[in-house]
C-alpha positions in Angstrom: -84.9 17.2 -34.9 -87.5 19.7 -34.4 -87.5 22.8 -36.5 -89.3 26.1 -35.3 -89.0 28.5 -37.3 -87.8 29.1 -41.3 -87.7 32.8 -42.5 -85.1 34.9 -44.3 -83.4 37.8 -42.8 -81.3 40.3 -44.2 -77.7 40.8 -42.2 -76.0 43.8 -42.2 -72.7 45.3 -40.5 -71.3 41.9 -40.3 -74.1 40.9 -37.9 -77.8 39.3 -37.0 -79.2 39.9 -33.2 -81.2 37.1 -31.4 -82.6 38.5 -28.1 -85.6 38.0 -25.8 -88.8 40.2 -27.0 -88.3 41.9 -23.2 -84.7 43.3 -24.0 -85.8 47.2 -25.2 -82.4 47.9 -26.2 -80.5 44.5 -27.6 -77.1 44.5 -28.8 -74.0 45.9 -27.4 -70.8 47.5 -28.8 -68.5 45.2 -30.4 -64.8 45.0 -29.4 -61.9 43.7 -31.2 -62.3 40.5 -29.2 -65.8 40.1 -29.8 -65.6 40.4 -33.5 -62.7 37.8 -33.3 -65.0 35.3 -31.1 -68.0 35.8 -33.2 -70.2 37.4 -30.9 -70.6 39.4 -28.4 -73.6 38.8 -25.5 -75.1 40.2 -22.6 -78.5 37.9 -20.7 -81.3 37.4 -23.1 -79.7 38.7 -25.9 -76.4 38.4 -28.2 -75.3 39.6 -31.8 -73.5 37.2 -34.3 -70.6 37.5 -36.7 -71.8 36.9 -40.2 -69.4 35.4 -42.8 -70.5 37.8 -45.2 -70.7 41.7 -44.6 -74.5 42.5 -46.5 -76.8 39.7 -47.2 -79.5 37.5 -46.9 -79.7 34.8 -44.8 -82.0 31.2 -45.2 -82.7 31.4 -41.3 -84.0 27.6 -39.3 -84.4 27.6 -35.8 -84.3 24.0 -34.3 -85.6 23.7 -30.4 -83.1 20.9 -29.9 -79.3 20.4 -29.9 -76.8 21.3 -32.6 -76.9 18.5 -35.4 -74.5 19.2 -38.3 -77.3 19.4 -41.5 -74.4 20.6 -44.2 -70.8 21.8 -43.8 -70.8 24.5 -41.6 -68.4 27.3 -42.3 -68.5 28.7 -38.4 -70.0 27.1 -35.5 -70.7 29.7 -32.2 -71.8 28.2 -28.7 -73.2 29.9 -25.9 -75.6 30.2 -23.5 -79.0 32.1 -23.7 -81.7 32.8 -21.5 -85.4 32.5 -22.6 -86.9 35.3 -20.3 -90.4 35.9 -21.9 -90.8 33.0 -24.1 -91.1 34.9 -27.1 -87.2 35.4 -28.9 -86.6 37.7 -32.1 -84.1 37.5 -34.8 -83.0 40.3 -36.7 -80.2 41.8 -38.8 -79.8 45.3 -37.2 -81.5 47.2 -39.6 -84.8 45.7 -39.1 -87.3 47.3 -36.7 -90.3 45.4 -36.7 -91.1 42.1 -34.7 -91.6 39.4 -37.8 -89.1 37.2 -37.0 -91.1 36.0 -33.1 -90.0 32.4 -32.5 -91.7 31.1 -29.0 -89.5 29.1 -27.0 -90.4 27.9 -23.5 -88.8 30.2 -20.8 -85.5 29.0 -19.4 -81.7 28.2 -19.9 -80.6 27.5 -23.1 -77.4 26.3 -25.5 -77.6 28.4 -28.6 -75.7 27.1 -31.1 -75.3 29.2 -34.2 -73.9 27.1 -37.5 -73.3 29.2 -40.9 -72.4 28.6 -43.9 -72.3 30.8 -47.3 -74.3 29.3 -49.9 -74.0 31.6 -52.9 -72.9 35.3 -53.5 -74.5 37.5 -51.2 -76.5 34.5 -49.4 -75.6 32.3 -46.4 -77.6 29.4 -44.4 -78.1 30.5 -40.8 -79.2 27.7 -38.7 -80.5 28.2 -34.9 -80.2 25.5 -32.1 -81.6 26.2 -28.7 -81.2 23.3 -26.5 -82.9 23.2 -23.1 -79.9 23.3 -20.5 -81.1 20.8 -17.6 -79.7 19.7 -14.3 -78.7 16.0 -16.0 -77.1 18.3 -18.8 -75.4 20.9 -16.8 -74.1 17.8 -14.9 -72.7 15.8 -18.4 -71.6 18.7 -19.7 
C-alpha cells in the first residue's frame, strides 16, 4: 500500500473538506440527509462527517484501494474527480493550502475510514483508488 501524505488537521463543525486545488468555493450546505450519509459532494470536491464535533485528526492519504489498517468506526465511499492533480484537505476553518497532496488527474474511489483514537482525536485515513475501464467493468 502506498501512502502519500501524513499530516494532522484540525476538524471542526462536524466536518474535514477534500476538494481539487481548482474548486474556489468547496463545500456545500449540508442537509438532514447528507449529515445522515456522512457527506455531502459536488465534482472535485466533498465534505465528511467527523465522529467527533472539534478535534484533531492523524490524517494518511493512500493512492490505492481501501485496506482496513485498524478498526474503523465509519467507512464513506464515493467517487472523486482529480481535476488539477493537486487535492487539499482541510477542516473548514483552515485557509491556507498546507495540506496539497498531488494525485494524478482522473477518476477516483475515495474511500474515507475513521476512527476515534483518544478524547478529542481521531485517525482519518484517505484512499484514492484510480477508477479504470477493467474496474468500472468489475465493479
Amino acid at each position: 500500500m502506498k501512502k502519500t501524505f501524513s499530516d494532522t488537521i484540525y476538524f471542526s463543525y462536524n466536518q474535514f473538506l477534500v476538494f481539487d486545488k481548482s474548486i474556489t468555493l468547496p463545500g456545500k450546505a449540508w442537509t438532514e440527509e447528507d449529515f445522515n450519509r456522512g457527506f455531502t459532494h459536488n465534482r472535485g470536491h466533498a465534505a465528511f462527517r467527523t465522529l467527533l464535533e472539534f478535534g484533531d485528526g492523524e490524517l494518511n492519504v493512500y493512492t490505492d484501494s481501501y485496506q482496513a489498517l485498524n478498526p474503523d468506526e465509519m467507512v464513506i465511499e464515493l467517487p472523486f474527480e482529480v481535476l488539477s492533480g493537486e487535492v487539499l484537505v482541510a477542516g473548514p476553518e483552515e485557509f491556507e493550502d498546507q495540506r496539497m497532496v498531488r494525485i494524478d488527474q482522473g477518476e477516483y474511489r475515495l474511500t474515507v475510514a475513521q476512527t476515534v483514537i483518544d478524547d478529542g482525536r481521531e485517525r482519518i485515513d484517505l484512499f484514492f483508488d484510480k477508477v479504470t475501464e477493467s474496474t468500472c467493468l468489475s465493479g
